[in-house]
C-alpha positions as CSV (number, residue, x, y, z in Angstrom):
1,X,0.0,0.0,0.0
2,X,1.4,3.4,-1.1
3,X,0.8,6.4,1.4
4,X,0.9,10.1,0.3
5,X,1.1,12.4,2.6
6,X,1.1,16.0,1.4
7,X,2.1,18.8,4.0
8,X,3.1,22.7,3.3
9,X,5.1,24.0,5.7
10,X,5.4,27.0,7.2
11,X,8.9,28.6,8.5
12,X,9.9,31.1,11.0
13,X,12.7,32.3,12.4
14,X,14.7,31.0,9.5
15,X,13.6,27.5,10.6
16,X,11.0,24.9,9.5
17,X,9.1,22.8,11.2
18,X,10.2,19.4,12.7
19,X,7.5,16.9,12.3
20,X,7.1,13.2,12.9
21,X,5.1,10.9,11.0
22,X,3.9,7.6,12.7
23,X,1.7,4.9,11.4
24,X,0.6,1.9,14.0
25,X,3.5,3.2,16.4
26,X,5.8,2.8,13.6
27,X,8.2,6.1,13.4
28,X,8.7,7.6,9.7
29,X,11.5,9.7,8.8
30,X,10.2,12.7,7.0
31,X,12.5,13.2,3.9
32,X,12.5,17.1,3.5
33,X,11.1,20.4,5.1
34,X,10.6,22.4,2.2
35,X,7.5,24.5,1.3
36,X,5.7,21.5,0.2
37,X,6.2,18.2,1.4
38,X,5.1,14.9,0.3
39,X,5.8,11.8,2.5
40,X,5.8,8.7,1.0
41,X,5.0,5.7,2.6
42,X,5.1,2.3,1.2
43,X,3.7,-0.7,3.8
44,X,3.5,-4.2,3.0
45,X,-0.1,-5.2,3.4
46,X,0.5,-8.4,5.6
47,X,1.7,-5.3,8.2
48,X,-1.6,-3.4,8.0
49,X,-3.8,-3.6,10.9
50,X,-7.7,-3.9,10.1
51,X,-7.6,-0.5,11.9
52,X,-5.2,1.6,11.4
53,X,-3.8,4.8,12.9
54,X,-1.5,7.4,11.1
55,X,-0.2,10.1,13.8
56,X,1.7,13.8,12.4
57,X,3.4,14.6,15.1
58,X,4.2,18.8,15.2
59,X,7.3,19.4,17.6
60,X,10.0,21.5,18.5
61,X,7.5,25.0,18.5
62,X,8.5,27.6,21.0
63,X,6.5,30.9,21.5
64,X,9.2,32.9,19.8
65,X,8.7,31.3,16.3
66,X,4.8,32.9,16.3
67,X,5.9,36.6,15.3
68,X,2.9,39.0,16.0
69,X,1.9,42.6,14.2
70,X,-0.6,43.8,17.4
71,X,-3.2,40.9,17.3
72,X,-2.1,40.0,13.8
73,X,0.1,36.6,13.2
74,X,2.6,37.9,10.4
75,X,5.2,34.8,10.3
76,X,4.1,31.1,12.0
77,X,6.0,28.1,12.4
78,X,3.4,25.3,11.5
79,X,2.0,22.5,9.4
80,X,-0.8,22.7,7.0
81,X,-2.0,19.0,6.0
82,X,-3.6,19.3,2.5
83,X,-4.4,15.7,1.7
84,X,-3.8,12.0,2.4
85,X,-3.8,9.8,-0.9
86,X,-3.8,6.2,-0.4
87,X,-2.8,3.8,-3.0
88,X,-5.7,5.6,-5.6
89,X,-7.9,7.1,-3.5
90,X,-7.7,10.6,-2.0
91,X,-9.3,11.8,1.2
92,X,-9.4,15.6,0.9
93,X,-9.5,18.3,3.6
94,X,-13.2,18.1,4.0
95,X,-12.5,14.4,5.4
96,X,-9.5,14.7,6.9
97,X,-11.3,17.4,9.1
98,X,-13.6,14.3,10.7
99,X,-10.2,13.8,12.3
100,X,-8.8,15.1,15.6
101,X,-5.7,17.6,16.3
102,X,-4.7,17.6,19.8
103,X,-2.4,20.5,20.9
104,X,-0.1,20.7,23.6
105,X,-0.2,24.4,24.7
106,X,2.9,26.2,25.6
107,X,2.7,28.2,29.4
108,X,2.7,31.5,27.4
109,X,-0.5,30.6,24.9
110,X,-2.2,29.3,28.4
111,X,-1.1,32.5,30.4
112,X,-2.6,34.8,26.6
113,X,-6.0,32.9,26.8
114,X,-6.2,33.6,30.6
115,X,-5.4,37.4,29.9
116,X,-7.7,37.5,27.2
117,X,-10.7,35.2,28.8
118,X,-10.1,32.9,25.7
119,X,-11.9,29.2,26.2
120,X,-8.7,26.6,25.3
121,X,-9.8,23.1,23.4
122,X,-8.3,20.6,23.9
123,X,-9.2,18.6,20.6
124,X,-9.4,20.9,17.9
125,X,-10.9,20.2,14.1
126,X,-8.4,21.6,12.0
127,X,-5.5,20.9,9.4
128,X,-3.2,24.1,10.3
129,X,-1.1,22.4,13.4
130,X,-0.1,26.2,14.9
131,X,0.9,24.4,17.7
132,X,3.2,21.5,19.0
133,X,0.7,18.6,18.9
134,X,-1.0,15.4,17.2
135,X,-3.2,14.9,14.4
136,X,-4.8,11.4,14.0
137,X,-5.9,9.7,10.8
138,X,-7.6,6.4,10.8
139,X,-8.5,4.6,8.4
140,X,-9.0,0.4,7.6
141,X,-7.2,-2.1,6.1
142,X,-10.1,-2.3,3.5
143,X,-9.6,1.8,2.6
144,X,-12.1,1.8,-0.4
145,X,-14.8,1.1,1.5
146,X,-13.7,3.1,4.5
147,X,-13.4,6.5,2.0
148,X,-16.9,5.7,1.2
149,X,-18.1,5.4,5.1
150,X,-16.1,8.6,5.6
151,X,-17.8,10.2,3.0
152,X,-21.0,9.2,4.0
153,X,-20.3,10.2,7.5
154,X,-19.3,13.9,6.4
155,X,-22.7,14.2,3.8
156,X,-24.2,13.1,8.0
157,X,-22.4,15.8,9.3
158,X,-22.9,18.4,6.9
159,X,-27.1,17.4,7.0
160,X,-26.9,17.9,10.4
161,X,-25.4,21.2,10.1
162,X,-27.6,22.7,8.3
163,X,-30.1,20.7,8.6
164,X,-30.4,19.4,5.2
165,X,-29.0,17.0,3.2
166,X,-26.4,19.0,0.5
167,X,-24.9,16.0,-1.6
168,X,-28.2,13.3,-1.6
169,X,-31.9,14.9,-2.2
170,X,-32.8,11.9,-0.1
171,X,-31.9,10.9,3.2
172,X,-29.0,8.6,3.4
173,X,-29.7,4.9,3.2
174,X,-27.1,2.9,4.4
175,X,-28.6,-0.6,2.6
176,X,-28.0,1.3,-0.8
177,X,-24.6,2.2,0.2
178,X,-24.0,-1.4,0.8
179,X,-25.6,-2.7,-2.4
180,X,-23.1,0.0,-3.9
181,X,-20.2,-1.5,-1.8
182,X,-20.8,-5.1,-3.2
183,X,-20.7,-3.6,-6.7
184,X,-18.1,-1.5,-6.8
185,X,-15.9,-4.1,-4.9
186,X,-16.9,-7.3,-5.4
């Protein structure tokens, strides 16, 4: 199974990002810390789990490599995560957001939010890692069929959001979704 991982990265203070990438525990050396990034990933299926769990790791951020104009953030040391591909299949921003960020906080963001009576999360849905943290992808051994539940699961989402349903003018049947399941991959 081939894994894409595409990143931009954002420098500051003459210095990019450091990042880990981690899939089942499994450490993976990121290649480069240019601009763009792409980390490539190529796993021999007999080592996939039927569950699997695909960690970027954002480290090494200090509060002197966010550079402020007044209230305004002017140069930011961070990761942007712009898409996942696997093998032929690409699970854009709009899914990867159904996926968790958890930052660690430095003592001088926690002391700002206090001054500023700011509410801090602690699980945040977003694909900018401003902060040192952890963003968590999972996905199956079987990762057709999981896009599709993913998708489905974000049309659920967005319905519930605005309290509509945007991509089906009917409400979503899950027995039509698997009769398409057995056609498309059986």
């Amino acid at each position: 199974m081939k894994i894409q991982i595409f990143l931009k990265l954002f420098k500051a203070n003459n210095k990019a990002p450091l990042y880990n990438i981690f899939l089942n525990n499994n450490k993976y050396e990121p290649v480069d810390n240019n601009v763009h990034s792409v980390v490539e990933l190529d796993i021999d299926n007999e080592k996939l789990l039927e569950n699997n769990i695909l960690v970027i790791e954002h480290y090494g951020k200090t509060d002197l490599d966010t550079r402020l104009d007044g209230n305004t953030i002017v140069e930011d040391l961070a990761i942007e995560l712009e898409k996942i591909i696997i093998n032929d299949i690409e699970f854009d921003q709009l899914m990867l957001y159904l996926n968790p960020f958890y930052p660690v906080y430095s003592q001088g963001f926690y002391k700002y939010a206090e001054e500023n009576n700011l509410t801090i999360d602690d699980r945040l849905k977003t694909l900018y890692f401003g902060f040192n943290g952890k963003y968590y992808f999972q996905f199956k051994k079987e990762y057709r069929s999981d896009y599709y539940e993913k998708l489905l699961k974000l049309e659920e989402n967005i319905s519930k959001e605005n309290n509509s349903d945007i991509i089906a003018d009917e409400p979503i049947n899950h027995n039509s979704f698997e009769i398409l399941k057995k056609e498309v991959f059986d």
